[in-house]
PDB file of N, CA, C and O in Angstrom:
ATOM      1  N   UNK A   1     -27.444 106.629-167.594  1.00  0.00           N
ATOM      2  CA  UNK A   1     -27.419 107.629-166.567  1.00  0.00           C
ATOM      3  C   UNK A   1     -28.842 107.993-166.192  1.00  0.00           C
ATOM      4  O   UNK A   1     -29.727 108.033-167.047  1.00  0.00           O
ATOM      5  N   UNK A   2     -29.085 108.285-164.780  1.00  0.00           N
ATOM      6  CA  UNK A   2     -30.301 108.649-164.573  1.00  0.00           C
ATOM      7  C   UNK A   2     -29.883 109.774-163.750  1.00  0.00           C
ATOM      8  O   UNK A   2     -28.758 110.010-163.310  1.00  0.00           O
ATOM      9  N   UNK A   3     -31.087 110.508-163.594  1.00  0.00           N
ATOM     10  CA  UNK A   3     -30.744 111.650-162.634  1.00  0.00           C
ATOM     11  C   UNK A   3     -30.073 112.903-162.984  1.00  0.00           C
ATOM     12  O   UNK A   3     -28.966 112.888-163.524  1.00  0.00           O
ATOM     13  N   UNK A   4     -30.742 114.080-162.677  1.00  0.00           N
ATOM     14  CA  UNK A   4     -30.219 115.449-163.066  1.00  0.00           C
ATOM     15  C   UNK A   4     -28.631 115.620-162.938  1.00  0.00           C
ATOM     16  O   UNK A   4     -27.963 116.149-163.826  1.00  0.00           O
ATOM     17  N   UNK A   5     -27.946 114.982-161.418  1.00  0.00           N
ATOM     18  CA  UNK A   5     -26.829 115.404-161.546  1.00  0.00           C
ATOM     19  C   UNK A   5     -25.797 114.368-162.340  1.00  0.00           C
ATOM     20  O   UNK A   5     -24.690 114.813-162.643  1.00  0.00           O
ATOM     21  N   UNK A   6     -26.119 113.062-162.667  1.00  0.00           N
ATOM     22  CA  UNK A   6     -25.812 112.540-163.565  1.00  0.00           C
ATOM     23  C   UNK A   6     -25.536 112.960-164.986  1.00  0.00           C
ATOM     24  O   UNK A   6     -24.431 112.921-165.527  1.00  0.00           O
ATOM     25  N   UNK A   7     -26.532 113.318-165.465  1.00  0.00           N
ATOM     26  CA  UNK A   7     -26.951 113.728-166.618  1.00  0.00           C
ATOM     27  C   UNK A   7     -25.944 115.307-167.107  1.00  0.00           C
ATOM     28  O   UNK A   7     -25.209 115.574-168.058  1.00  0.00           O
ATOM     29  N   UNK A   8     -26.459 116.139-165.755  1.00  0.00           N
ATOM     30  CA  UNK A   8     -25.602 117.383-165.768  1.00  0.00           C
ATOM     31  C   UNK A   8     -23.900 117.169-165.855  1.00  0.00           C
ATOM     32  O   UNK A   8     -23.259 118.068-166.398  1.00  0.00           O
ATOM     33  N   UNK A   9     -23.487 116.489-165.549  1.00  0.00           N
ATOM     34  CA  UNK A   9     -22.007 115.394-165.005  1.00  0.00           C
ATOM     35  C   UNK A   9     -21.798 115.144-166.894  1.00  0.00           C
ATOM     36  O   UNK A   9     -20.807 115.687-167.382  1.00  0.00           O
ATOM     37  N   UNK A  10     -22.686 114.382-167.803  1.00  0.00           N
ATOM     38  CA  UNK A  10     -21.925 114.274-168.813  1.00  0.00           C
ATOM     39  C   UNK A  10     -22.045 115.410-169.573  1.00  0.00           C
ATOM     40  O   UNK A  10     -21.225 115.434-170.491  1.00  0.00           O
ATOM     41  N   UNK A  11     -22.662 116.214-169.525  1.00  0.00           N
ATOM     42  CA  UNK A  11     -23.072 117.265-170.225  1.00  0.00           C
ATOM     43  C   UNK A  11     -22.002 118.564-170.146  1.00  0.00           C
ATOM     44  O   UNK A  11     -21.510 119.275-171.022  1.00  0.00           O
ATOM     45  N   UNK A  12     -21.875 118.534-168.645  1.00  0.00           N
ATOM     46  CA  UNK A  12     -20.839 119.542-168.622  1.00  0.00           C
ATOM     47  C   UNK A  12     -19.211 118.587-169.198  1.00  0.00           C
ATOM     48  O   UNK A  12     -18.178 119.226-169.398  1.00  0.00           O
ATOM     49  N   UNK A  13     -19.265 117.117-169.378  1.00  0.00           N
ATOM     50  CA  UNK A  13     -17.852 116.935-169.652  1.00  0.00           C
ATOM     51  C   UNK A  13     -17.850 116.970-171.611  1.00  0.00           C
ATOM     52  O   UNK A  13     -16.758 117.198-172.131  1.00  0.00           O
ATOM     53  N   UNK A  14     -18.659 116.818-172.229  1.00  0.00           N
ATOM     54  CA  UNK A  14     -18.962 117.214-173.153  1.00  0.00           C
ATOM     55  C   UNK A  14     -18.648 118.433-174.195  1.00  0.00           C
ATOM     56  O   UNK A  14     -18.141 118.591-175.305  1.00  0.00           O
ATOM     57  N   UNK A  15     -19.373 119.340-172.967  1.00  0.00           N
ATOM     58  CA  UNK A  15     -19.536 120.725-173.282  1.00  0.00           C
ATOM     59  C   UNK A  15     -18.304 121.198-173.448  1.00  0.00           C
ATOM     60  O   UNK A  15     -18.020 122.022-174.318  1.00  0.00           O
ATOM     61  N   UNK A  16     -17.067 120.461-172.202  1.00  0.00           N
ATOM     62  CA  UNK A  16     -15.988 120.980-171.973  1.00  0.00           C
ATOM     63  C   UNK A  16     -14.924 120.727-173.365  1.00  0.00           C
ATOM     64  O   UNK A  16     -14.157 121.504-173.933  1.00  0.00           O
ATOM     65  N   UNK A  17     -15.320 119.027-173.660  1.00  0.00           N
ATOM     66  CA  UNK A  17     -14.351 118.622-175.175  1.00  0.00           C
ATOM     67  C   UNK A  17     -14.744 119.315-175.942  1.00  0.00           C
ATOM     68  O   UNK A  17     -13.921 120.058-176.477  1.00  0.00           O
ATOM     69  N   UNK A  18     -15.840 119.382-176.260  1.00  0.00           N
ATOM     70  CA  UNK A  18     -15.852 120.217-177.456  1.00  0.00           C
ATOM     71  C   UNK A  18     -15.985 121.401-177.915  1.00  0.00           C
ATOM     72  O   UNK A  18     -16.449 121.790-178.987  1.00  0.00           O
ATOM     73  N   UNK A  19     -15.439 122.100-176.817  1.00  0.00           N
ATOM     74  CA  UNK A  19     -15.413 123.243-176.695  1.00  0.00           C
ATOM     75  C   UNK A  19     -13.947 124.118-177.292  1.00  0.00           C
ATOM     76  O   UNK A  19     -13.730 125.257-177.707  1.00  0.00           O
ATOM     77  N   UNK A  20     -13.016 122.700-177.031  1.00  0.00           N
ATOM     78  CA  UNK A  20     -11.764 123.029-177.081  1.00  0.00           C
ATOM     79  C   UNK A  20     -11.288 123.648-178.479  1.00  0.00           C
ATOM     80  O   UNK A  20     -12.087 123.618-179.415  1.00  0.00           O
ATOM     81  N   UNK A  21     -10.075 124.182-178.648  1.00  0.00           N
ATOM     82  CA  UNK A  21      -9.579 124.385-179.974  1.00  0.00           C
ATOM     83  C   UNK A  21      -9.726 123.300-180.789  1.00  0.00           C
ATOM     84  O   UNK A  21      -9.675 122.198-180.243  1.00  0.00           O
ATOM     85  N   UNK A  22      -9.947 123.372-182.326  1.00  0.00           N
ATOM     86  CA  UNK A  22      -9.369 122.486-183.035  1.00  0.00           C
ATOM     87  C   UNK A  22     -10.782 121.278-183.091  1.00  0.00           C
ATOM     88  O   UNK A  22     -10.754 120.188-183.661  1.00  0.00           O
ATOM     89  N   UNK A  23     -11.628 121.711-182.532  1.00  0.00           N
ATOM     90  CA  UNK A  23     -12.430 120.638-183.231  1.00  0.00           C
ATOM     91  C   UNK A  23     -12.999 120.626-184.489  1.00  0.00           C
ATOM     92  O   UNK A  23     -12.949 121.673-185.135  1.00  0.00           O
ATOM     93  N   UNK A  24     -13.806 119.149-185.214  1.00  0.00           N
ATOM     94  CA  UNK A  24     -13.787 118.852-186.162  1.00  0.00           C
ATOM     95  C   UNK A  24     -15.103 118.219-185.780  1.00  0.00           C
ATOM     96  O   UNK A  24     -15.238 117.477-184.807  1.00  0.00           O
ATOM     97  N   UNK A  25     -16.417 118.693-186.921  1.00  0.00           N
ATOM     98  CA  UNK A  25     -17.583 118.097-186.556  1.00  0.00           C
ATOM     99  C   UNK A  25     -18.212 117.998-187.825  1.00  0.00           C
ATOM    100  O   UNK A  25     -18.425 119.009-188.494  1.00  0.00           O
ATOM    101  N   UNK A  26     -18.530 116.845-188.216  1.00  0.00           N
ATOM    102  CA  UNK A  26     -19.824 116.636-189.091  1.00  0.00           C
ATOM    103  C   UNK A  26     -21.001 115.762-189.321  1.00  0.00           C
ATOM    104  O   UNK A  26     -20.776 114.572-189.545  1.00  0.00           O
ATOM    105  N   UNK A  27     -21.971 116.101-189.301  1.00  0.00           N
ATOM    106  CA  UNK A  27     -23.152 115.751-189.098  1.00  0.00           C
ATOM    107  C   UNK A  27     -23.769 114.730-190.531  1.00  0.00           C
ATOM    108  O   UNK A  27     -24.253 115.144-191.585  1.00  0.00           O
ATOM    109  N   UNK A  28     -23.627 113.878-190.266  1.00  0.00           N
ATOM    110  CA  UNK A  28     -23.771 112.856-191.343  1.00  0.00           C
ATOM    111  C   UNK A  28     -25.126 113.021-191.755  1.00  0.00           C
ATOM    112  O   UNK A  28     -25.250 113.629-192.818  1.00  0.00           O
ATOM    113  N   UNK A  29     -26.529 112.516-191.012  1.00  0.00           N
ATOM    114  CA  UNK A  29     -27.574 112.329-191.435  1.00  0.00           C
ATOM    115  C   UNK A  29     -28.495 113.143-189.877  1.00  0.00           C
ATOM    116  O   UNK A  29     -28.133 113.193-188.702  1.00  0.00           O
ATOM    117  N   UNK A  30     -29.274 113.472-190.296  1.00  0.00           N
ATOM    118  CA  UNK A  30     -30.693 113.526-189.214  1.00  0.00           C
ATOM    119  C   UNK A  30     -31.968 114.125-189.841  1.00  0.00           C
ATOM    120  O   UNK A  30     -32.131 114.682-190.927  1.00  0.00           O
ATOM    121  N   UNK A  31     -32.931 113.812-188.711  1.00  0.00           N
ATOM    122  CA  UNK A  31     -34.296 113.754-189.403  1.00  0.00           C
ATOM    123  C   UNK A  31     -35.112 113.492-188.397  1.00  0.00           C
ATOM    124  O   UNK A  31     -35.070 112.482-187.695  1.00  0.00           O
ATOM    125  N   UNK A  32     -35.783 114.293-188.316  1.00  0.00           N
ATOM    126  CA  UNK A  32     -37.555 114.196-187.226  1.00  0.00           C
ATOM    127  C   UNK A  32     -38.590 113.583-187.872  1.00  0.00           C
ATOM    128  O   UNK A  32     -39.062 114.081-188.894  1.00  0.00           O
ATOM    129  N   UNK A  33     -39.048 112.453-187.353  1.00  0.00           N
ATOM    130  CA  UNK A  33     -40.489 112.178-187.835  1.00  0.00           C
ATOM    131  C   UNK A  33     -41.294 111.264-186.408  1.00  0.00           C
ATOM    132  O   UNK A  33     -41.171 110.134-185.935  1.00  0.00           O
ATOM    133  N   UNK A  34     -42.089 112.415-186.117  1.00  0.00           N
ATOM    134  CA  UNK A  34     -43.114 111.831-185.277  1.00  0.00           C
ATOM    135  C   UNK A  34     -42.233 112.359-183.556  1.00  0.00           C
ATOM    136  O   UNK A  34     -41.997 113.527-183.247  1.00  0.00           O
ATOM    137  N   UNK A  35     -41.981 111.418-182.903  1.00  0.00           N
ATOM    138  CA  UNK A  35     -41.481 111.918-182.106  1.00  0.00           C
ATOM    139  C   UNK A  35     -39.881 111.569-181.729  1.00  0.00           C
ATOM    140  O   UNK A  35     -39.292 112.227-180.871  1.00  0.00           O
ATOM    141  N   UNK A  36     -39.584 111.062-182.063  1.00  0.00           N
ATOM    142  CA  UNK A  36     -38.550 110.405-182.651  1.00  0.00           C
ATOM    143  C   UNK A  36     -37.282 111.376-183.406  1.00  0.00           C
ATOM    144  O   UNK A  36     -37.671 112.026-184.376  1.00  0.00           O
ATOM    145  N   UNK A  37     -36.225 111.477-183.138  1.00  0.00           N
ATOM    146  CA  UNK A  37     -35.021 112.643-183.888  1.00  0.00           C
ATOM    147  C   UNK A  37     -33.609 111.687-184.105  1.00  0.00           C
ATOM    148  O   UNK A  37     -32.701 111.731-183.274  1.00  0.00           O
ATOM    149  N   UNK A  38     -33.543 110.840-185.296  1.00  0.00           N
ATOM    150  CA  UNK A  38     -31.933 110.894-184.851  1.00  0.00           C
ATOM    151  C   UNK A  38     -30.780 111.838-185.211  1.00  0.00           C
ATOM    152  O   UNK A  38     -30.761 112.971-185.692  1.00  0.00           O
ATOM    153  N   UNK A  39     -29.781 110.944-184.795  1.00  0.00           N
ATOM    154  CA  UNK A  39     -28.360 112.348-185.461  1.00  0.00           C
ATOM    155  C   UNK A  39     -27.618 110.844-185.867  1.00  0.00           C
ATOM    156  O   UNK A  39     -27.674 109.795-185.225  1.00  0.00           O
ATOM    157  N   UNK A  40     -27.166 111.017-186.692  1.00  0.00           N
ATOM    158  CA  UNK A  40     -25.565 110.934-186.751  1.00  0.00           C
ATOM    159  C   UNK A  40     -24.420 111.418-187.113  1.00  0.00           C
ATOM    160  O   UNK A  40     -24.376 112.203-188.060  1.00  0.00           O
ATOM    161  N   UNK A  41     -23.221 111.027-186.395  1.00  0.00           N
ATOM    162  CA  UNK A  41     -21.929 112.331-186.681  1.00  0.00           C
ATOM    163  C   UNK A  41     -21.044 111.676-186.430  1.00  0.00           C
ATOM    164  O   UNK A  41     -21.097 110.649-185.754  1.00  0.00           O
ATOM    165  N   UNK A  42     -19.429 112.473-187.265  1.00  0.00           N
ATOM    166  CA  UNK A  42     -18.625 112.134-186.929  1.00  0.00           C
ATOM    167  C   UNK A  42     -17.707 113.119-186.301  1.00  0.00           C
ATOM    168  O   UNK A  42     -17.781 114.147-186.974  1.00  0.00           O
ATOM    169  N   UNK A  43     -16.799 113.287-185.224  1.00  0.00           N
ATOM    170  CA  UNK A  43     -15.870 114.270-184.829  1.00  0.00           C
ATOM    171  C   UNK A  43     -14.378 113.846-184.671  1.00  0.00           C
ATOM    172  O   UNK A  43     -13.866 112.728-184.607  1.00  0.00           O
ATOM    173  N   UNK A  44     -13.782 115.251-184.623  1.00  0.00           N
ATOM    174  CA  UNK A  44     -12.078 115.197-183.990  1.00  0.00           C
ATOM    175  C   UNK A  44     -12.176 116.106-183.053  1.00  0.00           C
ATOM    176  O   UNK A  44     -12.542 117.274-183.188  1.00  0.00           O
ATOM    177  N   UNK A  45     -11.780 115.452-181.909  1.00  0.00           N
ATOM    178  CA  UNK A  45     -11.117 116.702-180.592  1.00  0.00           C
ATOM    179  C   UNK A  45      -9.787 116.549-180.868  1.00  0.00           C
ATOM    180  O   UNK A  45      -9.149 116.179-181.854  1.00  0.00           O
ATOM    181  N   UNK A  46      -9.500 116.947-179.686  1.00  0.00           N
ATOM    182  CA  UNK A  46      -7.809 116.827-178.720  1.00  0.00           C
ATOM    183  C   UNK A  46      -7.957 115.873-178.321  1.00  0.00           C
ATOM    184  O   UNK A  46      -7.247 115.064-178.917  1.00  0.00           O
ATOM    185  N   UNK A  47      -8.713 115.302-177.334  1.00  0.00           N
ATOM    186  CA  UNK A  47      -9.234 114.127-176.897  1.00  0.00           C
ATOM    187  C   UNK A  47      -9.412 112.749-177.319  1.00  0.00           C
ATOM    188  O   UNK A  47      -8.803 111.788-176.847  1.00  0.00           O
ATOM    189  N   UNK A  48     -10.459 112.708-178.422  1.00  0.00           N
ATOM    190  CA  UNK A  48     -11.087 111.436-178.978  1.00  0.00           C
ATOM    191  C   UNK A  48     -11.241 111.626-180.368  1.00  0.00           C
ATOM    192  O   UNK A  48     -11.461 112.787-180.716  1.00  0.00           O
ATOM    193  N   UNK A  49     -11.174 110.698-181.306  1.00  0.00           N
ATOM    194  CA  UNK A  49     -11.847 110.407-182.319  1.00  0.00           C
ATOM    195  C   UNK A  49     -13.174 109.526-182.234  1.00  0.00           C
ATOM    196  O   UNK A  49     -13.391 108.442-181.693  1.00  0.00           O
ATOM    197  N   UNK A  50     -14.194 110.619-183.163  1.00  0.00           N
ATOM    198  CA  UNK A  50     -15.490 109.785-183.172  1.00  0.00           C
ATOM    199  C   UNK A  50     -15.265 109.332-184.101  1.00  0.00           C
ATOM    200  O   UNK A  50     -14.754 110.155-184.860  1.00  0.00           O
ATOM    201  N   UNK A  51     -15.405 108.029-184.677  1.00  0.00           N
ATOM    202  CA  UNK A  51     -15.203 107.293-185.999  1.00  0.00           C
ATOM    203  C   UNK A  51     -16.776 107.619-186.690  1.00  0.00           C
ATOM    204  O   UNK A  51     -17.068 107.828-187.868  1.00  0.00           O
ATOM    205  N   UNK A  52     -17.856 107.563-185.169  1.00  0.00           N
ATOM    206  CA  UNK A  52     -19.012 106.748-185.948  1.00  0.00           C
ATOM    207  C   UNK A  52     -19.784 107.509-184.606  1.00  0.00           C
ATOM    208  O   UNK A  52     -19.085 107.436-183.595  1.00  0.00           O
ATOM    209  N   UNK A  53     -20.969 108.158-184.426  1.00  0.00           N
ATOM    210  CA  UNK A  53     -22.078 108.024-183.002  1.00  0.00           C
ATOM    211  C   UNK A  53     -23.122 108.572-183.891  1.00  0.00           C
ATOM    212  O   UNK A  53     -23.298 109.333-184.843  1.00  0.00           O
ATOM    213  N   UNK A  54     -23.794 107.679-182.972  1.00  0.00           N
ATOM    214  CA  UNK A  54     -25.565 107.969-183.260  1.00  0.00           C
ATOM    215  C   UNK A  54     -26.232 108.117-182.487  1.00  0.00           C
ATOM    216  O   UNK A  54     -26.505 107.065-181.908  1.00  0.00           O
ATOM    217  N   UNK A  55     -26.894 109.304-181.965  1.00  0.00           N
ATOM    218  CA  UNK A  55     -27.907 109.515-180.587  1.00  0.00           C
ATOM    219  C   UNK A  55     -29.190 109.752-181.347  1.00  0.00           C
ATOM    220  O   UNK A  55     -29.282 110.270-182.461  1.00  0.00           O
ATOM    221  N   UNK A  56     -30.196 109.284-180.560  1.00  0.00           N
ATOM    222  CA  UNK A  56     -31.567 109.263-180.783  1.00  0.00           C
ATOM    223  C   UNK A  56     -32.438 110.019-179.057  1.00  0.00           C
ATOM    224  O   UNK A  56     -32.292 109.594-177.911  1.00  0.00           O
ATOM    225  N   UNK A  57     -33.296 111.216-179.545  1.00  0.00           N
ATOM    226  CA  UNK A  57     -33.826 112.111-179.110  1.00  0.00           C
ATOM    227  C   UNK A  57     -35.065 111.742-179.207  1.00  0.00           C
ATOM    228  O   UNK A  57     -35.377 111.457-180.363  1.00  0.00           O
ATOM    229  N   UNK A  58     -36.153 111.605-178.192  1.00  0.00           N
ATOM    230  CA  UNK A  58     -37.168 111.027-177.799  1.00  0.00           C
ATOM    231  C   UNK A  58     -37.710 112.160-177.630  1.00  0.00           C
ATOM    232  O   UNK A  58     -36.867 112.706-176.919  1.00  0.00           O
ATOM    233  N   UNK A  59     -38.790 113.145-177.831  1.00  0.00           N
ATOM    234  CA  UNK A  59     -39.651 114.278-177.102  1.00  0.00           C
ATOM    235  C   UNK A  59     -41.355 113.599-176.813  1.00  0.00           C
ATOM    236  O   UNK A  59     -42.087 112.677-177.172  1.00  0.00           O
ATOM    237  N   UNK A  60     -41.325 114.640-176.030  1.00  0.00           N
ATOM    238  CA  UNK A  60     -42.963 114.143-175.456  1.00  0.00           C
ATOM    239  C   UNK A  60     -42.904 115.754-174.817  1.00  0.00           C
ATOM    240  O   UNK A  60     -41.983 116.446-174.384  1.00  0.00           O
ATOM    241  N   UNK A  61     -44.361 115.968-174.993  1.00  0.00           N
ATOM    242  CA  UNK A  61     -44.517 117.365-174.455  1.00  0.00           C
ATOM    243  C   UNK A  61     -43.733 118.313-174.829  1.00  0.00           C
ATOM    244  O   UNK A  61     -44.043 119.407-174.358  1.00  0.00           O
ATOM    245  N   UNK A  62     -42.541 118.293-175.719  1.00  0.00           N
ATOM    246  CA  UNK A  62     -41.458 119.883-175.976  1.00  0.00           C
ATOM    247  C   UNK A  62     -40.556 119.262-174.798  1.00  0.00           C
ATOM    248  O   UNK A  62     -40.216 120.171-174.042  1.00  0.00           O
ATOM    249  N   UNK A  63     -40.250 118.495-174.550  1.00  0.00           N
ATOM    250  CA  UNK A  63     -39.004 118.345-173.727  1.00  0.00           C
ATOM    251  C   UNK A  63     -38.530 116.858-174.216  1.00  0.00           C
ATOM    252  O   UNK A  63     -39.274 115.967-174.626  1.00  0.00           O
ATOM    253  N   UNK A  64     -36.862 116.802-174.048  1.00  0.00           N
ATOM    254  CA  UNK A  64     -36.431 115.217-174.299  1.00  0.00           C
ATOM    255  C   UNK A  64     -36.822 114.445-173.135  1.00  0.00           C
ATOM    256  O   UNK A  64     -36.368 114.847-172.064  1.00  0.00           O
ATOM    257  N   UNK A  65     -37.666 113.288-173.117  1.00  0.00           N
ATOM    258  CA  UNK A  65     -38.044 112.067-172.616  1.00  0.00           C
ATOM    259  C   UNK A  65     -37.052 111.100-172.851  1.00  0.00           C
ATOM    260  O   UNK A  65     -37.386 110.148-172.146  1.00  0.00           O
ATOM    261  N   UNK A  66     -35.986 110.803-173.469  1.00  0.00           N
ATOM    262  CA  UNK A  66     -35.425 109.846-173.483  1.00  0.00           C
ATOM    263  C   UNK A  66     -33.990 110.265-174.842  1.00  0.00           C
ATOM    264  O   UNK A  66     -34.268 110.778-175.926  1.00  0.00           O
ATOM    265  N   UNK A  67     -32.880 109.980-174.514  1.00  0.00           N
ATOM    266  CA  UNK A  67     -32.181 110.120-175.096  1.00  0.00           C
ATOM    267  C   UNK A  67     -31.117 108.728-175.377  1.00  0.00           C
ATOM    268  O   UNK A  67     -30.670 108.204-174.357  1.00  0.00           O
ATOM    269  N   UNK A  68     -30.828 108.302-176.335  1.00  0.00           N
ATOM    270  CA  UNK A  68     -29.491 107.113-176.602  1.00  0.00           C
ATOM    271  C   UNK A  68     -28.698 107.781-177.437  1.00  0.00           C
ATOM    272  O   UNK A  68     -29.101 108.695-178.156  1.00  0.00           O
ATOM    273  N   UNK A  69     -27.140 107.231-177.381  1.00  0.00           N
ATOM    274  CA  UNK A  69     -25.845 107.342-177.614  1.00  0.00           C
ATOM    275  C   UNK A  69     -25.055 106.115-177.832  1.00  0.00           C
ATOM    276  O   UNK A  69     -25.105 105.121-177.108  1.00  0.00           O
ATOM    277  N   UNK A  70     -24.542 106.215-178.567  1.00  0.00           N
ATOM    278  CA  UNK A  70     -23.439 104.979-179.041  1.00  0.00           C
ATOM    279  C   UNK A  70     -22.591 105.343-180.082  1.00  0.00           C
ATOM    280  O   UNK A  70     -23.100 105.744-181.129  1.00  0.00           O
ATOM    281  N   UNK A  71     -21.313 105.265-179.963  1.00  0.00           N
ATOM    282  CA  UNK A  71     -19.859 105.868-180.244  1.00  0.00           C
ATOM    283  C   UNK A  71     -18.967 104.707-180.892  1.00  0.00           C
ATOM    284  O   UNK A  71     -18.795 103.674-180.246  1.00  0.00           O
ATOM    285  N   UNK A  72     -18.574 104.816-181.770  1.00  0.00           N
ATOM    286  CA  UNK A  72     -16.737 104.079-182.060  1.00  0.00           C
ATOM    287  C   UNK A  72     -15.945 105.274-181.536  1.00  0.00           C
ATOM    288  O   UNK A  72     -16.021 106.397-182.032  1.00  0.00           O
ATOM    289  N   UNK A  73     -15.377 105.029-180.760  1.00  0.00           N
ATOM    290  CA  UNK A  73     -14.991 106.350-180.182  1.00  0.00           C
ATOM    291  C   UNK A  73     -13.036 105.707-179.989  1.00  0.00           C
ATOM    292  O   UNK A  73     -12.964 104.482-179.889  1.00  0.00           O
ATOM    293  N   UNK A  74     -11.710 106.435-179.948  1.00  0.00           N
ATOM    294  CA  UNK A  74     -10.548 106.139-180.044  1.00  0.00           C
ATOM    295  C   UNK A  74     -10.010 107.491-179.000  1.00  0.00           C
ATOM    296  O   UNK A  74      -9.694 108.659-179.225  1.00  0.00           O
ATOM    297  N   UNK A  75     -10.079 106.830-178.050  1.00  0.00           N
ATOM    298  CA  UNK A  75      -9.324 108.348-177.365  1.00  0.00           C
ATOM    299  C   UNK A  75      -7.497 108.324-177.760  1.00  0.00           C
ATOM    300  O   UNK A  75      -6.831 107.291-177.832  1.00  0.00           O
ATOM    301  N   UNK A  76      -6.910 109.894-177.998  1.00  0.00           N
ATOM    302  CA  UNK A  76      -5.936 110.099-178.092  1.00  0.00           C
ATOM    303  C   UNK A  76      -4.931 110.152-177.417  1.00  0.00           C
ATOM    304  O   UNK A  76      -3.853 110.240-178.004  1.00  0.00           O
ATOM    305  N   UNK A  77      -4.970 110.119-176.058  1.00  0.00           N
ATOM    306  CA  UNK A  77      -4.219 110.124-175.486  1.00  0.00           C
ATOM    307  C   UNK A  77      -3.919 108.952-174.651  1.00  0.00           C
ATOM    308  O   UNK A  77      -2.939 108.960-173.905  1.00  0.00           O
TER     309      UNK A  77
END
């Protein structure tokens, strides 16, 4: 995705799953070194099962420069 309203587009659909009742979140591993942040996690919505995602957080200046995502992801419905 490029672009603010892109970006804003997954963020608000995001915001919206996991917002819902009944979620289930845990944060496997993360760690900052240098500029560099990953995460990894696993979740339950209503929606999807995360089996497995790992996003990596890029900063430069105090702001994210670059962000990746990648999911085993099982939607429920």
């Amino acid at each position: 995705m490029k672009g603010r309203d892109q970006i804003r587009g997954m963020i608000q659909a995001v915001l919206a799953e996991f917002s819902k009742p009944g979620v289930k979140f845990e944060v496997m591993h993360q760690s900052a070194a240098g500029p560099a942040a990953p995460l990894v996690w696993k979740a339950e919505t209503p929606d999807n099962s995360y089996e497995f995602a790992a996003e990596t957080y890029v900063f430069q200046n105090g702001k994210i420069a670059q962000h990746t995502f990648a999911a085993k992801m099982t939607p429920k419905k």
